[in-house]
N, C-alpha and C positions, 0 to 999 in steps of 0.2 A: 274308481281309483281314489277312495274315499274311505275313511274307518271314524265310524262314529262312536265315540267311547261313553260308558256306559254314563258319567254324570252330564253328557251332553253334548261337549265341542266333536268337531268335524275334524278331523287331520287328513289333508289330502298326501295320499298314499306316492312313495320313488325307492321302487324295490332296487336294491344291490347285493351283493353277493357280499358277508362281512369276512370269511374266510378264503384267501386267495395264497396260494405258498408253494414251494418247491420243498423237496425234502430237507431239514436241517442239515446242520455238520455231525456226519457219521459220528463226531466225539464227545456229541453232548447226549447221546444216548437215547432213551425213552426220555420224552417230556411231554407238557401237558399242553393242550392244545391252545388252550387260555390266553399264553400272553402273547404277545406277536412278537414278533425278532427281524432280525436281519434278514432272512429268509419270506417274509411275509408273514403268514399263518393270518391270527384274529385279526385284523387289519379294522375292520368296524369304518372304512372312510366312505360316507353318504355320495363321495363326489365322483367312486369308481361308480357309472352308470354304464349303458349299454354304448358304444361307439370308444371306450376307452381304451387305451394300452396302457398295461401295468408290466414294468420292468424288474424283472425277480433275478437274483443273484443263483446259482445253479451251485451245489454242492456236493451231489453224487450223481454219478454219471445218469444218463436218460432225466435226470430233471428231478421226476416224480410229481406231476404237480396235484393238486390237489384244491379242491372247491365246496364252498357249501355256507351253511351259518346263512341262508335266505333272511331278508330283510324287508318287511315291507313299506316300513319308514323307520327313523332314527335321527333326532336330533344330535348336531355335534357334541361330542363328551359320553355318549351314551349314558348319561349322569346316574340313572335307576337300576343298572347292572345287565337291562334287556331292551333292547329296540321291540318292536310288533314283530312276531319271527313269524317266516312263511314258507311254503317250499317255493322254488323255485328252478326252473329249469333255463341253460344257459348254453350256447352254441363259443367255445371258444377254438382260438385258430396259435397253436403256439410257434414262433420261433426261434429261433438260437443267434443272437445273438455274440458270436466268440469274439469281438474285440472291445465288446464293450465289461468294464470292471464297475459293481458296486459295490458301494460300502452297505446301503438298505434300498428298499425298494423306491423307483421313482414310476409317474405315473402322466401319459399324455390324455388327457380327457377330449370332447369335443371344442370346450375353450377355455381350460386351462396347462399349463403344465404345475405340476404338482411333485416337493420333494418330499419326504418323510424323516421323520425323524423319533425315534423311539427308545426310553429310557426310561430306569426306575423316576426318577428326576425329572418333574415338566417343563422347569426351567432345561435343563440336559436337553430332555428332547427337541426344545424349540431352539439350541444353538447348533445342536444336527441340523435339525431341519432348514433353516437358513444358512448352514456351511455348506450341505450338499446344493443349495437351491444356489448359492453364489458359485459351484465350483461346475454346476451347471451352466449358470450363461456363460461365463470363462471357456466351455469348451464351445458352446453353440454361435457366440457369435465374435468370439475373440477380445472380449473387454478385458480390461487387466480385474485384479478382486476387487482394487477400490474400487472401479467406476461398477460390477456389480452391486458392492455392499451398497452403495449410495441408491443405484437403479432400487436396491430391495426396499430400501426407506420409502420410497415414492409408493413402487409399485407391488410389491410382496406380500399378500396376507395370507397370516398365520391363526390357524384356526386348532382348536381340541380336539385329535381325531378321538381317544377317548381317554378317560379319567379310572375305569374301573378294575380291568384287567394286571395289575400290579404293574405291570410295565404301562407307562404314559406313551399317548401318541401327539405328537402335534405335525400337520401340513402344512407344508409353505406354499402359496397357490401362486401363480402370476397367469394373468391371462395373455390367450397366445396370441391375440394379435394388439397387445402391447409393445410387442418387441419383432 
């Protein structure tokens, strides 16, 4: 679980899946699989590992989902336009969801919850990501949005899911037994 790269250093290896998505909205057409959107797609986030649930917005009927883009390490930002690509194979379990509404993807890991926030704009992205992540605890634990915005001050980190893909990604992390 280890990749030795050719001028030397050791990288220990945490494969994830970088493409995770349901089908777009029928009205944007053929698009390219590259940026990530509201839907999922190129998502590149290090922290969907194996025991996670990722919550995907559904826009034509059956779903459609779709996976792949293997990774076998990736720093945040994906800064060099490529993580270590690998194959990989993955057992997922899907459900529906129907009362729950998003705006982008959100994501419960083994110890985090994670919001997403995705735009041409990183600044953009990173005030999704912490709008959905406060309108989050608002529904989970009944705070008003002050007392989450404050709770995100403390407790909320916000990381580069990636930089290269034309649309930015940023995640708002809070660990789940913070709260």
């Amino acid at each position: 679980m280890t990749a030795r790269l050719p001028w030397g250093p050791t990288v220990p290896l945490r494969p994830f899946f970088g493409i995770l998505a349901t089908a777009p909205r029928p009205e944007y057409g053929r698009i390219s699989s590259v940026e990530p959107r509201e839907f999922g797609g190129n998502i590149d986030c290090k922290e969907f590992v194996p025991g996670t649930s990722l919550f995907l917005p559904v826009f034509v009927p059956g779903g459609k989902f779709s996976v792949g883009d293997g990774h076998a390490v990736q720093g945040d930002g994906e800064v060099c336009l490529t993580a270590l690509e690998t194959c990989l194979r993955g057992t997922f379990e899907l459900v529906l969801h129907k009362s729950m509404t998003l705006a982008v993807p959100r994501a419960i890991t083994p110890t985090h919850y994670i919001a997403l926030g995705l735009n041409e704009d990183l600044d953009d992205a990173a005030k999704q990501a912490l709008r959905e992540m406060i309108a989050w605890l608002v529904a989970m634990k009944g705070w008003t949005r002050s007392e989450a915005y404050v709770f995100c001050s403390l407790a909320c980190d916000l990381h580069v899911t990636q930089l290269v893909d034309g649309i930015k990604g940023i995640h708002a992390m809070v660990r789940r037994d913070a709260i």
